[in-house]
C-alpha positions as CSV (number, residue, x, y, z in Angstrom):
1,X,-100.5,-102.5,17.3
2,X,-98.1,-101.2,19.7
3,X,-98.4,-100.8,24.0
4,X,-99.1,-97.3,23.4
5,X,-102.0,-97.8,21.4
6,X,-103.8,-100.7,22.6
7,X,-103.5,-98.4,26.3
8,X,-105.3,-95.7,24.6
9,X,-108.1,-97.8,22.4
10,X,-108.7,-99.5,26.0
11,X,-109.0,-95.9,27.4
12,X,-111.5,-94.8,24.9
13,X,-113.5,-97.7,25.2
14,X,-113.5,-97.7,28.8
15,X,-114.3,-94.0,29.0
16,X,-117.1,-94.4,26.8
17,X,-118.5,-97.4,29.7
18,X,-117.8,-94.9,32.1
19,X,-119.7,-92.0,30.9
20,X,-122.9,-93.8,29.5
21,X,-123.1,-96.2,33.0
22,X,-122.3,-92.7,35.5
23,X,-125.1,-91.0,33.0
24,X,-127.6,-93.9,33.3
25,X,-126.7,-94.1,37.2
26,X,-127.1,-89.9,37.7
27,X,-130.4,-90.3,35.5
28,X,-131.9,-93.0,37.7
29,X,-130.9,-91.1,40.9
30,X,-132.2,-87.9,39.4
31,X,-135.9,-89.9,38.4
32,X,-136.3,-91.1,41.9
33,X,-135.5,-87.8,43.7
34,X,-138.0,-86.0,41.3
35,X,-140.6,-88.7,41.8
36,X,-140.0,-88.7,45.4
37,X,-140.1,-84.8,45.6
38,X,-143.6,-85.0,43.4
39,X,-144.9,-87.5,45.6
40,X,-144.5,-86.1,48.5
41,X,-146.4,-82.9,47.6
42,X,-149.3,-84.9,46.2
43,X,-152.5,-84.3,47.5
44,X,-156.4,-85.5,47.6
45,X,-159.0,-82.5,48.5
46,X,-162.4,-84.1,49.4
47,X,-165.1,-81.0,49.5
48,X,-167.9,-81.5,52.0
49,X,-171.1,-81.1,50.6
50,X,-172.9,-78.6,53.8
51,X,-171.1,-77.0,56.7
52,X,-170.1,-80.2,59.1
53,X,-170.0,-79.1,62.9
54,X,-166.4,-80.3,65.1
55,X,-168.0,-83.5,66.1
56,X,-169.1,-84.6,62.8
57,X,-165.1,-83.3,61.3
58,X,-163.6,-85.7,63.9
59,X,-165.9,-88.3,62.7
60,X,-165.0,-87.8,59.3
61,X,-161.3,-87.3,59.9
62,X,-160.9,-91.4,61.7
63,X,-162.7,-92.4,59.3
64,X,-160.2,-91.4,56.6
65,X,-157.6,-92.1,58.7
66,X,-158.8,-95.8,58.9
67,X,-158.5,-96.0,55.1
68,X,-155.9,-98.4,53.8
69,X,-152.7,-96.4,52.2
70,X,-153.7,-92.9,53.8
71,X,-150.5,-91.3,55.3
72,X,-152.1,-87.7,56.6
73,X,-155.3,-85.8,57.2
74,X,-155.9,-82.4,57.3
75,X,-159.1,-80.4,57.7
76,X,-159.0,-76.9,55.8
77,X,-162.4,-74.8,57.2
78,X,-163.7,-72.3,54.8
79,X,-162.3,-69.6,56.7
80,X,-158.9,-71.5,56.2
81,X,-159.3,-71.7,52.5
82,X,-160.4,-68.2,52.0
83,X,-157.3,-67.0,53.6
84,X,-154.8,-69.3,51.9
85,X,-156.5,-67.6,48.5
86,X,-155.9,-64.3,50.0
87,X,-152.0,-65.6,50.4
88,X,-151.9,-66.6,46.9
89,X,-154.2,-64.5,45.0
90,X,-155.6,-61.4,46.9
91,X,-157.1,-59.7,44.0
92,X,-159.5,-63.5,43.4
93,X,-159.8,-63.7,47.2
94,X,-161.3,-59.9,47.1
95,X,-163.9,-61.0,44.6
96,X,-164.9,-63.2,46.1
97,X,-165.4,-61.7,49.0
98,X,-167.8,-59.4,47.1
99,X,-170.4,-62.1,46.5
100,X,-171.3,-61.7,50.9
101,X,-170.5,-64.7,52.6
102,X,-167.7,-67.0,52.4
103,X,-168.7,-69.1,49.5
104,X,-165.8,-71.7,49.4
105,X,-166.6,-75.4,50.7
106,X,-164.9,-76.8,53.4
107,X,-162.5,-79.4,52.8
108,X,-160.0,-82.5,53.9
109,X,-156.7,-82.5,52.5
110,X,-155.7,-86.3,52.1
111,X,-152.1,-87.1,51.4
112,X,-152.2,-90.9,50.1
113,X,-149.4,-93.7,50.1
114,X,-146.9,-94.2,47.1
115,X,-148.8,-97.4,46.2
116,X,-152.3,-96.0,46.3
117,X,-151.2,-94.2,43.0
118,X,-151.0,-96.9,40.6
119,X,-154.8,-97.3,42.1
120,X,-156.2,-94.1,42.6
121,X,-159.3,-94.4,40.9
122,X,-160.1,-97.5,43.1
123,X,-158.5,-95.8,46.2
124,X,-161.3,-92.7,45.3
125,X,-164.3,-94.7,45.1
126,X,-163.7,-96.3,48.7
127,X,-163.2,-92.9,50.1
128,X,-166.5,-91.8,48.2
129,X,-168.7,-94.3,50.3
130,X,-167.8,-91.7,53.5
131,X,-170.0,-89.3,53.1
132,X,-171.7,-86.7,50.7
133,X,-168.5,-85.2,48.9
134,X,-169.5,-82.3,46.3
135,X,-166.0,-82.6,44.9
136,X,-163.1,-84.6,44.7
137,X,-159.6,-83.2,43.2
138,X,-156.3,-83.7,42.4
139,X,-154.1,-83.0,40.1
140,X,-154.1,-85.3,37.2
141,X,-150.6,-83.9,36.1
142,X,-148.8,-84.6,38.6
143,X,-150.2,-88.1,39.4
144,X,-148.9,-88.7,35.8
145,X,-145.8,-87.2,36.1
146,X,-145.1,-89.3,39.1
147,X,-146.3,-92.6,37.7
148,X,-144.1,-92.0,34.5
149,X,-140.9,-91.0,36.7
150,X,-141.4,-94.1,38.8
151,X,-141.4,-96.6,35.1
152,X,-138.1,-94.7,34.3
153,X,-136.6,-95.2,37.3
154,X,-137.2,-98.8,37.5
155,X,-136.5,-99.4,34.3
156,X,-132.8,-97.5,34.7
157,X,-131.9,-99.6,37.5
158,X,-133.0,-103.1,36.1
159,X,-130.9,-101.7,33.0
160,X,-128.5,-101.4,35.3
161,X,-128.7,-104.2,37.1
162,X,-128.5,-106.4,33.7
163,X,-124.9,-104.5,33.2
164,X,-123.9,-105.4,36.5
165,X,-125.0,-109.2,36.1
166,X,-123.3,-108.8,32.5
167,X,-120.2,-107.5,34.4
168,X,-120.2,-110.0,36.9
169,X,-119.9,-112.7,34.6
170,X,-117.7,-111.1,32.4
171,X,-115.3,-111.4,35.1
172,X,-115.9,-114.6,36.2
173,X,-115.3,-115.5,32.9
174,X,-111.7,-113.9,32.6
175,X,-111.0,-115.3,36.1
176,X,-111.2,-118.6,35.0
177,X,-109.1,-118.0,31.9
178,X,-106.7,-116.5,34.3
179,X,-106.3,-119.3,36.6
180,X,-106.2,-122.1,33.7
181,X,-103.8,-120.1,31.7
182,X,-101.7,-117.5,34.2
183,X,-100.5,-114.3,31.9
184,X,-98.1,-112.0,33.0
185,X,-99.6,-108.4,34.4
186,X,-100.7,-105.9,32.2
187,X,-101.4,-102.2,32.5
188,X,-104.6,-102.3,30.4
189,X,-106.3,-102.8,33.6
190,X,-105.5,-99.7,35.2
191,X,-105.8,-98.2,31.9
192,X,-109.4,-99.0,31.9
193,X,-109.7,-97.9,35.5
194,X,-108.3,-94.5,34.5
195,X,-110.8,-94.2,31.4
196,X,-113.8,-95.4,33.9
197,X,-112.9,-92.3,36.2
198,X,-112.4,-90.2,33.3
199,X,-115.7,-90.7,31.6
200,X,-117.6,-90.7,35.0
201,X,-116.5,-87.4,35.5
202,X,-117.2,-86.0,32.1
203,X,-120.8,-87.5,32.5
204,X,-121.2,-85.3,36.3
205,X,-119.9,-82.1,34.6
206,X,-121.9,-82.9,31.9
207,X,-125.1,-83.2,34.6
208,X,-123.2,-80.4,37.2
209,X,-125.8,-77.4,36.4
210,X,-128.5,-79.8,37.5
211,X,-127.2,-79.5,41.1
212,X,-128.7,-76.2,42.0
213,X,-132.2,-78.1,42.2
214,X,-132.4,-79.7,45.0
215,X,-135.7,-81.7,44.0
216,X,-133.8,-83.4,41.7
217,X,-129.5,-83.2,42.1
218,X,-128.9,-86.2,44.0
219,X,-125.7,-88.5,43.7
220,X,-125.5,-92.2,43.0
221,X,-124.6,-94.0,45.8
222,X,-121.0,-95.0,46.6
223,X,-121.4,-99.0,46.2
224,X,-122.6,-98.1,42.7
225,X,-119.8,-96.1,41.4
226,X,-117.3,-98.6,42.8
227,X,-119.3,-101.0,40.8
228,X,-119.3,-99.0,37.6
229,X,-115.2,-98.5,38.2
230,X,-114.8,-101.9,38.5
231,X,-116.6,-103.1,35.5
232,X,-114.3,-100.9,33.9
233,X,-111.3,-102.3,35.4
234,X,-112.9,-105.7,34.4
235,X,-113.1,-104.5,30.6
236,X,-109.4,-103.5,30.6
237,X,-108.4,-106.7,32.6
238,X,-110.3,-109.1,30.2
239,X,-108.5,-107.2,27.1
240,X,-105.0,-108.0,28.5
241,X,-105.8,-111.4,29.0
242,X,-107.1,-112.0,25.4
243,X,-104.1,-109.9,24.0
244,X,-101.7,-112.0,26.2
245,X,-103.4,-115.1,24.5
246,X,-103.6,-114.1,21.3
């Protein structure tokens, strides 16, 4: 097998790394900005039973903001939820309105912490000792879709993470072949570098129409795709040093 072709093969293969590690890195980034962006918007409504006068909403507002995990409180008064259906549905709000008097419950508008989620059902019954809730709602959907984007994106970056560790020793390994056995240089290093770069970038233009969403574009961060370049640069470096001992 001639220079020529052993620089190519090594810029396949190193393209190929390149592409699936910048695709698992943009997929992890992607799963925690949508799971961030989901999370943020997620929302407990707690309906009061009876019409609660300012002292007794006070009352009930420390007390939920004493709750473990709670990151906001917000009070919505029946006049405020009859005008936020008006926003969002005027023809609903107007039949309502045709039953007399404002019919919709009062209600607080909890937003919980990230790790109340895993435990929302237990989270829910403390905050049902409070008082006399008719209702209690969120949306089940979402809490899913949130849980499920959290596994993925933990599971991406301990894939990751394996790669790396993988890498690391890789080179470690071809260090200490280096330094019993010095070789003369070899491109295939740079070869590999230039494959890693090339394959990266297929895998963003692959991802590019993505980035008009701004819940979910996000870039990997800069330590990472060093990383990713240099395992590449490690692949090519390690194939030189086998071909020069072979």
């Amino acid at each position: 097998m001639g220079a020529k072709t052993r620089a190519a093969w090594v810029f396949a293969l190193a393209a190929a790394a390149g592409l699936a590690g910048q695709t698992l890195l943009l997929v992890e980034r992607h799963c925690s900005r949508l799971e961030s962006s989901l999370r943020d918007d997620f929302r407990v409504l707690l309906f009061l039973r009876a019409p609660a006068d300012e002292g007794r909403v006070k009352v009930l507002e420390e007390k939920l903001r004493a709750l473990p995990d709670v990151l906001d409180v917000r009070f919505i008064s029946a006049d405020d939820a009859l005008a936020a259906l008006k926003r969002d549905d005027y023809e609903l709000a107007e039949s309502v309105a045709l039953v007399g008097d404002n019919p919709l419950p009062a209600a607080f508008e909890v937003r919980p912490a990230a790790e109340a989620l895993t435990r929302l059902a237990a989270w829910l019954d403390g905050v049902q000792g409070l008082a006399g809730w008719s209702d209690l709602r969120y949306k089940s959907g979402q809490l899913q879709a949130i849980l499920r984007l959290r596994f993925y994106a933990r599971l991406l970056r301990m894939t990751l993470s394996t790669l790396l560790c993988l890498a690391a020793g890789l080179a470690l390994g071809v260090l200490a072949a280096f330094l019993r056995a010095p070789a003369a240089p070899c491109p295939l290093a740079l070869w590999a570098g230039l494959g890693g770069v090339f394959g990266a970038t297929v895998a963003v233009l692959i991802a590019w129409p993505l980035h008009r969403d701004a819940l979910l574009w996000g870039w990997p961060t800069p330590a990472s795709q060093l990383a990713l370049l240099a395992c590449c640069a490690t692949l090519g470096w390690s194939l030189s040093l086998w071909r020069a001992q072979s």
